[in-house]
C-alpha positions as a printed Julia matrix, in Angstrom:
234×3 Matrix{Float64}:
 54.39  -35.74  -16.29
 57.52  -36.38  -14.44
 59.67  -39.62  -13.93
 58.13  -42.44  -12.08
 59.51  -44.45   -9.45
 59.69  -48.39  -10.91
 60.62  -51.43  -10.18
 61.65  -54.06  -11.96
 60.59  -57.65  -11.57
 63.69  -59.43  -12.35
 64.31  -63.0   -13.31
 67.62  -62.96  -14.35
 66.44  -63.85  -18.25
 66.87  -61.54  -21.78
 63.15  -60.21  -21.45
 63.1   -58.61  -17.99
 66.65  -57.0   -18.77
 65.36  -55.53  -21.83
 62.41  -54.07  -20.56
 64.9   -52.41  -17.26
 66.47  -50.92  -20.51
 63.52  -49.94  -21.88
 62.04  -48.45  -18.8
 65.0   -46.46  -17.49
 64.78  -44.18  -21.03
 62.06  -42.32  -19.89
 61.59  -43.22  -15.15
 64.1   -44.19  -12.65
 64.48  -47.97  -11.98
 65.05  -47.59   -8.1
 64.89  -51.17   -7.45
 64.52  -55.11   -8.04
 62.01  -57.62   -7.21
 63.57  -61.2    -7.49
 60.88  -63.9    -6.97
 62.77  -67.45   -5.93
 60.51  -70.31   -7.07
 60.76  -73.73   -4.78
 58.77  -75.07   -7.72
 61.16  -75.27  -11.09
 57.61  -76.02  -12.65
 56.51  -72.4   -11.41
 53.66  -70.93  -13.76
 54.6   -67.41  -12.86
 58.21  -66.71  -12.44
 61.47  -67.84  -14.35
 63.62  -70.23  -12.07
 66.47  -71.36  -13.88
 69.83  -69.21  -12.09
 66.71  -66.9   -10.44
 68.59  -66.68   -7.11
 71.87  -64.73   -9.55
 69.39  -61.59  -10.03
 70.4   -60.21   -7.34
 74.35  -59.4    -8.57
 72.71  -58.0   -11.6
 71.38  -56.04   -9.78
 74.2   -55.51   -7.62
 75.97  -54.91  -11.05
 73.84  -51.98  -11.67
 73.72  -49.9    -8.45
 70.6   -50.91   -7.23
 68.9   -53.06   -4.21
 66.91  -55.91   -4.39
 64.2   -57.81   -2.93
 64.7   -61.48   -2.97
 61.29  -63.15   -2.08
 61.01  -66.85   -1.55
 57.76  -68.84   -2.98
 56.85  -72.48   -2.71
 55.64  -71.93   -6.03
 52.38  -73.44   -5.73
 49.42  -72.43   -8.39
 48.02  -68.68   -7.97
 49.56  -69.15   -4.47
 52.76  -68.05   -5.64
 50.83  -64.54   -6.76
 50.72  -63.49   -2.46
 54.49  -63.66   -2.28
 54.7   -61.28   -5.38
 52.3   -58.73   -3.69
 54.38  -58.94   -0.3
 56.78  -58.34   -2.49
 56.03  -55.31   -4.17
 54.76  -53.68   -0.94
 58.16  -53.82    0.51
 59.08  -51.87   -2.67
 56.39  -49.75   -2.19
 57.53  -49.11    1.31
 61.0   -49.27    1.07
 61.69  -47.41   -2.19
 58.43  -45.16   -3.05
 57.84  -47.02   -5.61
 54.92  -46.17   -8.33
 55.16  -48.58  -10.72
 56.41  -52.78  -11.63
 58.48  -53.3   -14.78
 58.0   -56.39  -16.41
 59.37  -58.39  -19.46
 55.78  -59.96  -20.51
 56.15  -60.35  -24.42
 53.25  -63.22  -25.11
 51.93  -64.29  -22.24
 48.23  -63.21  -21.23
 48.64  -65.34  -17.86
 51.15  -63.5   -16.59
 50.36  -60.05  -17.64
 46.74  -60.08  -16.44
 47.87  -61.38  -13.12
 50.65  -58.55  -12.13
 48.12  -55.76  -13.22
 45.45  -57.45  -10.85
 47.9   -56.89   -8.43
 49.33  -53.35   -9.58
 45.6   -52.25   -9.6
 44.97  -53.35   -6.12
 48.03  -51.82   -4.87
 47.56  -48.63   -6.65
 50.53  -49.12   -8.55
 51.54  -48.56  -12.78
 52.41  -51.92  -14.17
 54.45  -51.64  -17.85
 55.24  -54.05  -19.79
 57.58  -52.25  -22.41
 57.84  -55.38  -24.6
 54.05  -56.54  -25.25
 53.44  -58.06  -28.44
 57.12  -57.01  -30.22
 58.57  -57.75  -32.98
 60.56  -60.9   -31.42
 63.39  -60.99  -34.44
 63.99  -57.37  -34.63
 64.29  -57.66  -30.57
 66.46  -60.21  -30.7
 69.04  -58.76  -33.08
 68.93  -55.46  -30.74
 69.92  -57.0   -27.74
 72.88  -58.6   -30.13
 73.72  -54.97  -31.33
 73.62  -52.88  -28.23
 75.99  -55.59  -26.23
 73.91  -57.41  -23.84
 75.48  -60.48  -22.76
 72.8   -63.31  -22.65
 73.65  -66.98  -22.06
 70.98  -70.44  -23.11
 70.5   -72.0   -19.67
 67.53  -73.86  -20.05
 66.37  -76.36  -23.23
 62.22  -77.71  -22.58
 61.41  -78.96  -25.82
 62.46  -80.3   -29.66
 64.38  -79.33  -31.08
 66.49  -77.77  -28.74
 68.9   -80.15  -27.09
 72.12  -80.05  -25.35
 74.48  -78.44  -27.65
 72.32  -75.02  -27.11
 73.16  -74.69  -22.75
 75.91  -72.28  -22.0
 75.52  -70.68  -25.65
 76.01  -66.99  -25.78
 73.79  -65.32  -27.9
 75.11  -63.83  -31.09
 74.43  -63.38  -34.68
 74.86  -67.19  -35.47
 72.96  -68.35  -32.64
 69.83  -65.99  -33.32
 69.88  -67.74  -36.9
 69.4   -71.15  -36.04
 66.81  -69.94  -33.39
 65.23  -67.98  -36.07
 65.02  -71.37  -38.49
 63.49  -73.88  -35.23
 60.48  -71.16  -34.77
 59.95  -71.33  -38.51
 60.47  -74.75  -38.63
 58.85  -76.38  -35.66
 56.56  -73.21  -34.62
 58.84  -72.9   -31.11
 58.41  -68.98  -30.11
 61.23  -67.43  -31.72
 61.61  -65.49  -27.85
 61.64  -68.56  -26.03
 57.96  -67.29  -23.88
 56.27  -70.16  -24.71
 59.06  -71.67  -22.6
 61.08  -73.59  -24.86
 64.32  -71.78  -23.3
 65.71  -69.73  -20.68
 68.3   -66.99  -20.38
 70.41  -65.38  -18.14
 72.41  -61.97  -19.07
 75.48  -61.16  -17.62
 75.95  -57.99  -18.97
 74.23  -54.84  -20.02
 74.52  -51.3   -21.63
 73.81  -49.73  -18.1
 75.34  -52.51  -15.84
 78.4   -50.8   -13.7
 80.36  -54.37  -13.59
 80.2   -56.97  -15.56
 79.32  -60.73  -14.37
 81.68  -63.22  -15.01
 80.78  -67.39  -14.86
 83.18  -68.87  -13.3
 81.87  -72.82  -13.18
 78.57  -74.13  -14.15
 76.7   -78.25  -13.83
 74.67  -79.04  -16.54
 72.2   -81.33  -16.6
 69.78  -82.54  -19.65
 67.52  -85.28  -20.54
 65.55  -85.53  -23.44
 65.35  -82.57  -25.11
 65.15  -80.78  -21.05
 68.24  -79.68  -19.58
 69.12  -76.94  -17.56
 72.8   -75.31  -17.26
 73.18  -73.99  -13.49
 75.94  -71.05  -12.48
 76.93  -72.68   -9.93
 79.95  -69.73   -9.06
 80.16  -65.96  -10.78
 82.09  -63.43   -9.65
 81.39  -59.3   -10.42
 84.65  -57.36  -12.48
 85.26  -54.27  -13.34
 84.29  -52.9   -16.85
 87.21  -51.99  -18.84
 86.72  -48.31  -20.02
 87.03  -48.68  -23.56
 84.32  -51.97  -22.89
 81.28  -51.31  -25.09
């Protein structure tokens, strides 16, 4: 069997970043599917820096679909299949990349929709090992940033954190500790990355507001620019 033509459906966040990574081992990732959630409450799609996918993918060579959603219960489901038949259209695509780890909600829904587009849905990271994943993304240099805290005992001090060795080991004691999932799916946090092993530029934050409240807060790019990699950057 030959290379497929996928998408990815991109948030912005560690998980669907991963699974590009994952995906583009063995098909071609021809394009992005960005879905920009009115509703910051959104059962589907991340939302926290969602409308910033689009220079990752712009930092890997490849277009992408924004689509707008009001966000709105099972609603938000017919923007994602407009969606994907632009890529489908547009691109040739075969298949949807997601970053679905834990959750049954989300999973069951896109292949509803992959099945009754005729499409491959893969979800490269079902059901992994969520420490060993976390300490690969740390060792093959993906840049990934804390930009949203929903829950104890994650508070302020964790927004604008890059992830690293240190950071991974407090995470690792809160899931053990207070049973938070150790990958943030059970949406305790959010992440955006602004680099990769197979990103062409590199983004850089420039400014960012942050807001929190109660163990919620939410740090918003509010300017990042695209640079060069240096060649000796690994």
């Amino acid at each position: 069997m030959g290379t497929m033509r996928l998408c990815i459906l991109l948030s912005g966040g560690k998980d669907s970043l991963f699974a590009w990574y994952r995906a583009q081992m063995t098909d071609q990732v021809v394009c992005s599917v960005s879905i920009v959630s009115a509703n910051a409450e959104s059962y589907m799609f991340h939302t926290p820096n969602s409308t910033l996918a689009a220079m990752q993918a712009e930092a890997a060579g490849i277009p992408c679909i924004i689509q707008e959603t009001k966000g709105i219960k099972e609603k938000e489901l017919d923007d994602l299949t407009a969606a994907l038949k632009n890529a489908i259209e547009w691109y040739n695509v075969e298949g949807v990349v997601t970053g679905a780890i834990l959750s049954v909600y989300q999973a069951t829904r896109i292949q509803k929709i992959c099945n009754e587009l005729g499409i491959w849905c893969f979800n490269p990271l079902w059901q992994i090992d969520q420490e060993a994943y976390l300490h690969e993304l740390i060792r093959l240099g993906f840049s990934v940033y804390i930009t949203g805290v929903f829950g104890y005992p994650l508070d302020e001090k964790w927004l604008g954190r890059e992830l690293d060795i240190y950071l991974l080991k407090a995470l690792i004691t809160c899931a053990q500790r207070y049973r938070i999932t150790l990958c943030g799916e059970g949406g305790e946090y959010e992440t955006f990355v602004t680099d990769a092993p197979f990103f062409k530029k590199r983004i850089v934050i420039k400014s960012a507001d942050m807001t929190y409240h109660n163990y919620h807060g939410i740090y918003q790019i509010t300017r990042a620019c695209l640079e060069e990699k240096d060649r000796c950057y690994r």
